[in-house]
N, C-alpha and C positions, 0 to 999 in steps of 0.2 A: 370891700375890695380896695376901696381907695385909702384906707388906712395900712394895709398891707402894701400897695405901691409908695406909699409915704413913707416907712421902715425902711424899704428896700430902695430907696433915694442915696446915691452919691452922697456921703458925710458933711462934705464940704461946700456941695450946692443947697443941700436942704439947712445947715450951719446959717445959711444967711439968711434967713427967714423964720426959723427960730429961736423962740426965747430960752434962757437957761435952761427955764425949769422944763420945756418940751426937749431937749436935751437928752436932760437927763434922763427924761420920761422914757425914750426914745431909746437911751444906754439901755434902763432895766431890762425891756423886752427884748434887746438882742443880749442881753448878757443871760437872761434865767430862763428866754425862751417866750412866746406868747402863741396864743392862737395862730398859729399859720406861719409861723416866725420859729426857726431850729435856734436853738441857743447859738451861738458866735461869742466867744469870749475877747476875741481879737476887734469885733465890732464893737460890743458893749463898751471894753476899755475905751475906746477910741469916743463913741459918744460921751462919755463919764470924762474924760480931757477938757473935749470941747466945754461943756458945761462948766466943770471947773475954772479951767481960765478966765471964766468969765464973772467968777467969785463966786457963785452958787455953792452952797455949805455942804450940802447930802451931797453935791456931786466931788466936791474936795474930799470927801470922808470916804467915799465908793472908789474913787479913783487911788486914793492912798490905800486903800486895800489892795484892791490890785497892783500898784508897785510895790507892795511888802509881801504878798503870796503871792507874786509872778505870772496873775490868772490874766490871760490875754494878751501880758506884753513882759517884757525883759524883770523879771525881778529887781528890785531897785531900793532897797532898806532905807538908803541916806534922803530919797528925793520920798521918800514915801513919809518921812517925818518931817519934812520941810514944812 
């Protein structure tokens, strides 16, 4: 259960206390769904950001998908190759 209230943490209070890579971690299961956890395409992007920015690779390469297929946030081709 406390893994579940951990998912479902405000992006941006749980951001400060996580490392990239739990981020990311963090993206996958609201983007593809996990035990107890409905896929959120809008959340996943948003954890897959976070991460990113922070230079984490698998989270630049997840996040650049989803601004090249539009999945979760505004399609974006140009920033999606950047």
């Amino acid at each position: 259960m406390a893994v579940i209230a951990c998912l479902l943490a405000p992006p941006l209070a749980s951001a400060q206390s996580q490392s990239a890579q739990d981020e990311f971690e963090t993206g996958k299961r609201f983007f593809h769904g996990a035990p107890g956890v409905q896929p959120d395409l809008v959340k996943g992007a948003e954890w897959y950001r976070m991460a990113a920015e922070q230079g984490y690779a698998p989270a630049q390469f997840a996040y650049a998908d989803c601004l090249r297929d539009g999945s979760g946030v505004r399609q974006d081709g140009v920033a999606a190759r950047a």
